[in-house]
C-alpha positions in Angstrom: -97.0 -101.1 -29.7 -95.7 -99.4 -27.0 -92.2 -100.4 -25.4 -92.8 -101.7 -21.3 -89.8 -100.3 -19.9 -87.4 -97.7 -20.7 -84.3 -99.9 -22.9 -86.8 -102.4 -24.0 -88.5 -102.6 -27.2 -91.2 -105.6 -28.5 -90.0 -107.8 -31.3 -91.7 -110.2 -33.5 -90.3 -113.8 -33.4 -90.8 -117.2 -35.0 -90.6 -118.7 -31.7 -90.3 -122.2 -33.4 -92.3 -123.3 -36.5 -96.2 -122.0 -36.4 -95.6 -119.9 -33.6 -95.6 -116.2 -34.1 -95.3 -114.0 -30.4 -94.1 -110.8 -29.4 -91.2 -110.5 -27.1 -89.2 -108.5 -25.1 -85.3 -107.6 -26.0 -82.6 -104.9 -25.6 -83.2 -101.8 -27.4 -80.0 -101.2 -28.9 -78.3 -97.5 -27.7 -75.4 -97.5 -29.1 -74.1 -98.8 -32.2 -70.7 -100.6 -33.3 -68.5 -98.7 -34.8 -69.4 -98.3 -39.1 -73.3 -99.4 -37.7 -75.9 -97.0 -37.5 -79.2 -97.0 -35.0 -82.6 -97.2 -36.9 -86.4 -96.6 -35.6 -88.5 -98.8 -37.7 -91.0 -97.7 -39.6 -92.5 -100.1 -41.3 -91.9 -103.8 -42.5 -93.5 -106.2 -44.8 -93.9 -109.3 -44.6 -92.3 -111.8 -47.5 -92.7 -114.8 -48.5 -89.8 -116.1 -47.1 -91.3 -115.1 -43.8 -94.3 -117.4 -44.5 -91.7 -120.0 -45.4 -90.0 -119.3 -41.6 -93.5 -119.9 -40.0 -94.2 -123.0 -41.7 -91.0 -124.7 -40.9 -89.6 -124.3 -44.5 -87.1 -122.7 -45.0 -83.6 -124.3 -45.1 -81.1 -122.5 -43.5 -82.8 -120.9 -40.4 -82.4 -121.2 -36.5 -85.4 -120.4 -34.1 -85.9 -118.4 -32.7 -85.8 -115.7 -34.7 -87.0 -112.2 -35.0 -88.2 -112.1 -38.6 -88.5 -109.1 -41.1 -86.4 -108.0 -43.7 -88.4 -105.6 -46.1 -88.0 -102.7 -43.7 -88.1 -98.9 -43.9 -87.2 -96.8 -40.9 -85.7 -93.8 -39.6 -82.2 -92.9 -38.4 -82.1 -92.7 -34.9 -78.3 -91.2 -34.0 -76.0 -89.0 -35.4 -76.8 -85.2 -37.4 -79.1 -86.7 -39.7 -81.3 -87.9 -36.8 -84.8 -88.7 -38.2 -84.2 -89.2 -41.6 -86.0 -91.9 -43.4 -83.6 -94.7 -44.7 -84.2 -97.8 -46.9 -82.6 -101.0 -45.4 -81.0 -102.8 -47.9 -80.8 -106.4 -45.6 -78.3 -108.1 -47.5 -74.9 -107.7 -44.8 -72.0 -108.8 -47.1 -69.0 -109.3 -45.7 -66.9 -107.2 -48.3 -63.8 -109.3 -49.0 -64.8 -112.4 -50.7 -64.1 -112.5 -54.4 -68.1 -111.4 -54.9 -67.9 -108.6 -52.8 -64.4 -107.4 -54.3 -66.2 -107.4 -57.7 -69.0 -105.1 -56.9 -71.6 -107.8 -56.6 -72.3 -107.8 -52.6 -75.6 -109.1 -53.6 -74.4 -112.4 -53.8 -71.3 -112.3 -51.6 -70.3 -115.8 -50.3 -70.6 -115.5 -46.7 -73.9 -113.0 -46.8 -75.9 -112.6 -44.2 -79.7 -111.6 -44.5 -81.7 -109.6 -41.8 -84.6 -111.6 -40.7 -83.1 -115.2 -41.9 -79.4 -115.7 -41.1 -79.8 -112.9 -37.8 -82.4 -111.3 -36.4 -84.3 -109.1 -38.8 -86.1 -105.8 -37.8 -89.6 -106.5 -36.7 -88.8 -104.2 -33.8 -88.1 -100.9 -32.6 -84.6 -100.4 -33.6 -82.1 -102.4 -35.0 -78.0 -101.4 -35.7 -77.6 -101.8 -39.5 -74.1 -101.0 -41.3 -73.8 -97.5 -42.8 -73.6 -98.5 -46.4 -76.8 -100.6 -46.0 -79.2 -97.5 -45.7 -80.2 -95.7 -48.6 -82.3 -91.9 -48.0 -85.7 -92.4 -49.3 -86.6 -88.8 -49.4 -90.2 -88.2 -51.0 -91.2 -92.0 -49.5 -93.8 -92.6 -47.3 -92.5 -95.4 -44.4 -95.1 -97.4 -46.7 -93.3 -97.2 -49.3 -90.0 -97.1 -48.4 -90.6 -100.7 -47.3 -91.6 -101.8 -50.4 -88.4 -101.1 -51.9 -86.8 -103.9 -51.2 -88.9 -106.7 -52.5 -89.3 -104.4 -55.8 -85.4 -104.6 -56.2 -85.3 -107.9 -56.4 -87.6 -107.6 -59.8 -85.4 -104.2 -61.1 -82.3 -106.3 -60.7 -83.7 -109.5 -62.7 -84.8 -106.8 -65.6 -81.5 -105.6 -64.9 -79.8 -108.6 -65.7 -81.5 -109.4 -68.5 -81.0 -106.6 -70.5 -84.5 -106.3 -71.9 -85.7 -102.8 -73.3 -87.9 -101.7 -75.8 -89.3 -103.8 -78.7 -88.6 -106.5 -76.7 -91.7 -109.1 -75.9 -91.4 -110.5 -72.0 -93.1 -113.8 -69.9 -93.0 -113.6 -66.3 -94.3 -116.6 -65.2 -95.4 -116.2 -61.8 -97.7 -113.1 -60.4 -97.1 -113.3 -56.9 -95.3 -110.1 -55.2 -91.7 -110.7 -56.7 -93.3 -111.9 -60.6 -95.6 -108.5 -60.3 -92.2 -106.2 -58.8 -90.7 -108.3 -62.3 -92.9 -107.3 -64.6 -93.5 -103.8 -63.5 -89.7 -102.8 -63.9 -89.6 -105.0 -67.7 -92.8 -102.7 -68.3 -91.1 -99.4 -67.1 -88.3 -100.8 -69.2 -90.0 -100.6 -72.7 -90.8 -104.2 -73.1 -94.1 -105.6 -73.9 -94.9 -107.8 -70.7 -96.8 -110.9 -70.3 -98.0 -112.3 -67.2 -98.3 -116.4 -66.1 -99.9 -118.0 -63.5 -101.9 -121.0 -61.8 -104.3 -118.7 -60.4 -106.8 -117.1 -62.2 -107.6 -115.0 -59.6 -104.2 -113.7 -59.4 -104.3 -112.5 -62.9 -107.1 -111.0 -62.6 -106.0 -108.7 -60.4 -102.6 -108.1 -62.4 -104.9 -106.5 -65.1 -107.1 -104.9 -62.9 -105.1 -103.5 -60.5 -101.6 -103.4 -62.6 -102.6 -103.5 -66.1 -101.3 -106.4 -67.0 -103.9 -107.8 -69.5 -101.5 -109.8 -71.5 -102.1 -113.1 -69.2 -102.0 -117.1 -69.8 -102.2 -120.0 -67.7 -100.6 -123.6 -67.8 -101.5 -125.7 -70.6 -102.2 -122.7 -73.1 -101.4 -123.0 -76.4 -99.4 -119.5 -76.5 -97.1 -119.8 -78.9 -99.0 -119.1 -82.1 -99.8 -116.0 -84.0 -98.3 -112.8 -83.2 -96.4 -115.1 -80.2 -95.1 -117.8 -82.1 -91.2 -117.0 -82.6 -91.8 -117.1 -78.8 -90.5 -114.4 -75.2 -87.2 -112.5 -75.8 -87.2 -113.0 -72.1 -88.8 -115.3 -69.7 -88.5 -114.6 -65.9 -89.4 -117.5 -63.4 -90.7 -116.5 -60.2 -92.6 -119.3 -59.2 -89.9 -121.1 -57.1 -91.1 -124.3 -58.9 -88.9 -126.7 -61.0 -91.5 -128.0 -63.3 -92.9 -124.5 -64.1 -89.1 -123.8 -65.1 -88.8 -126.1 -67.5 -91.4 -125.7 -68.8 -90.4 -122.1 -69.9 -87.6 -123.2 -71.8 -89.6 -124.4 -75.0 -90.9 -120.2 -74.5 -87.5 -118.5 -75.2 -86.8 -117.1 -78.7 -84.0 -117.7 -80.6 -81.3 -115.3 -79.3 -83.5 -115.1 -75.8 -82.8 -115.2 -72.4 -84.7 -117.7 -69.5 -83.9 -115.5 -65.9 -84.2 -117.5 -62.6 -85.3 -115.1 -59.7 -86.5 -117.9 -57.9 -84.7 -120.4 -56.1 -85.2 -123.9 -56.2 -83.5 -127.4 -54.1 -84.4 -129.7 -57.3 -81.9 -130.0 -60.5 -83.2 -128.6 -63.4 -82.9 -130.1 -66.8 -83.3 -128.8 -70.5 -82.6 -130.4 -74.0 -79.1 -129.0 -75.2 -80.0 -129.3 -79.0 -83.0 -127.0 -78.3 -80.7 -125.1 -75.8 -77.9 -124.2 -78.6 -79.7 -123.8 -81.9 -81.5 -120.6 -79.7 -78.3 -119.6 -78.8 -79.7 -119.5 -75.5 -79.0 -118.2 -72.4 -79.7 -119.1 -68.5 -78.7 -116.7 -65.6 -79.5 -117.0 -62.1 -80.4 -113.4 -60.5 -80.2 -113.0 -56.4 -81.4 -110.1 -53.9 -80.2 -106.9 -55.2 -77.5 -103.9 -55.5 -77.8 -100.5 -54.1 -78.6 -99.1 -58.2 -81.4 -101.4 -58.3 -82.4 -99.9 -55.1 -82.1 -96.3 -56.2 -83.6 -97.2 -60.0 -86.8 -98.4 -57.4 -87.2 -95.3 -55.7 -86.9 -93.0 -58.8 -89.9 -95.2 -60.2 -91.5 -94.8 -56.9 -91.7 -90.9 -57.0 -92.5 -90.6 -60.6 -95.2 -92.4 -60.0 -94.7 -95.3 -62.2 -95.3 -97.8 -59.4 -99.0 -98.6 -58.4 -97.8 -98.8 -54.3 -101.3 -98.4 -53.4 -102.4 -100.9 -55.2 -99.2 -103.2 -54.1 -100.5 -102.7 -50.2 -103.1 -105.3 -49.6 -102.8 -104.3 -45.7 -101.2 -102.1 -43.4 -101.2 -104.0 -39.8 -99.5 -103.2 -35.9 -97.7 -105.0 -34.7 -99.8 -106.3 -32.0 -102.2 -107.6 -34.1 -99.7 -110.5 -35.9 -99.7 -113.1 -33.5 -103.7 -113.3 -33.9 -103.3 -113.1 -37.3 -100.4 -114.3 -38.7 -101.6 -118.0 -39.2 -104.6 -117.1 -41.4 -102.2 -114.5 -43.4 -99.8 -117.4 -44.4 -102.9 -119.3 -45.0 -104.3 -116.6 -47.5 -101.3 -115.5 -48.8 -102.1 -116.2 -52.8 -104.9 -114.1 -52.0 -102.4 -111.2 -50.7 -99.9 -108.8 -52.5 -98.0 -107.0 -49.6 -99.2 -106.9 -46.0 -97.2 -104.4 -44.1 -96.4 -104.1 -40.4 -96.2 -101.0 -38.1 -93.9 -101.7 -35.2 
């Protein structure tokens, strides 16, 4: 969509919850000082912005221009039209987090698209150290990186490699981004999930023809000593506890979702494993680089990861029935 005026550009904004509309705001010119000025590209859409629309989420103001998963290209300076990878997560590089090297889950952080306004727009000023080059990326692409991050880091985190045997229950956008990376990792993955139709498409689309549902009897045979590894990504308490009983002795239970209820889990069970439970949030610049590198060797499916590519003009008409269908959906992208 075409700006209307010279220092104008159109920006998608949860106006308040279910309402999507375009508006008009400032184009930034110039940015502050550290900041840099980037075109966008491309963005997808997450499920936290489905969460925004439906009046869900918990720690959001409206209005609020919405997008976080954004690829774009520099727009100032000698490197002028170079295509960058936004890492969205603004820390604020002084809390004990940040001094530690783990900005990704800095105690004052900021998120594009949630705690300001995102980049479902022209241009946006993002700080220097946030853009990555995504050289040998399409825009596509490059906006895919961030979402798969999030799945490199949990893999990441839990140290799993080859020989090892993985569950990640879950096969929505952030499970599949999980169980690619434990996959490209060495380990032997195995997919869970409500929907059949969801798995389904992990094995056709992915590969992933290891698959169970709820209520399975899984751990018997070749499965029985149970997952070295299981990764929840179904943002669901019950489903999490339910994945305890799954963990080998000497395993590992890794929570990329994020839940508001307490979880519980039986300690004797918990310590004769020798257990552990770690949280994992967003991701660091490596995990962004590790996605890219995977990216151009061709070891993620991104074509198959792109349910649609849409303008911008078209998501006020259609963003209602997209939330709607969104189980149905891996990744629909947006070109500003």
């Amino acid at each position: 969509m075409k700006d209307l005026s010279q220092g104008q550009m159109t920006c998608g904004v949860c106006v308040e919850p279910g309402t999507f509309a375009l508006e008009q705001r400032t184009r930034p010119e110039q940015a502050p000082e550290g900041y840099r000025l980037v075109d966008i590209a491309a963005i997808g859409i997450c499920g936290t912005d489905y969460h925004i629309f439906e009046g869900k989420h918990p720690f959001l103001n409206y209005p609020r221009v919405i997008g976080h998963e954004l690829s774009g290209h520099l727009a100032d300076g000698p490197d002028a039209g170079q295509l960058v990878v936004v890492n969205p997560y603004i820390s604020c590089g002084t809390c004990r987090a940040c001094r530690r090297g783990k900005p990704n889950c800095c105690s004052a952080i900021a998120v594009l698209g949630v705690h300001t306004d995102g980049g479902m727009c022209a241009r946006i000023a993002v700080p220097e150290q946030n853009l990555y080059p995504a050289e040998g990326l399409t825009p596509v692409q490059a906006a895919m990186v961030e979402f798969l991050a999030i799945g490199a880091h949990a893999v990441a985190r839990s140290g799993c490699g080859a020989g090892d045997r993985v569950l990640v229950t879950g096969a929505g956008p952030i499970g599949l981004g999980t169980a690619l990376f434990a996959r490209i990792a060495g380990a032997e993955v195995h997919l869970m999930d409500l929907s059949a139709k969801r798995l389904s498409a992990a094995a056709e689309l992915f590969g992933f023809h290891d698959t169970h549902q709820p209520g399975d009897t899984i751990l018997t045979g070749d499965l029985a000593e149970g997952f070295d590894a299981v990764f929840d990504a179904t943002g669901n308490a019950t489903a999490i506890e339910a994945g305890f009983p799954l963990v080998a002795h000497g395993g590992i239970t890794v929570l990329v979702s994020v839940v508001k209820e307490c979880i519980t889990f039986a300690d004797s069970e918990f310590h004769k494993r020798e257990s552990q439970i770690i949280g994992s949030r967003n991701a660091l610049k490596a995990d962004f680089d590790r996605v890219m590198a995977a990216i151009r060797a061709g070891e993620v499916p991104t074509d198959a990861i792109a349910s649609a590519v849409l303008p911008l003009a078209d998501l006020p008409a259609q963003f209602a029935e997209l939330t709607k269908a969104r189980d149905h959906l891996i990744k629909v992208l947006v070109t500003p």
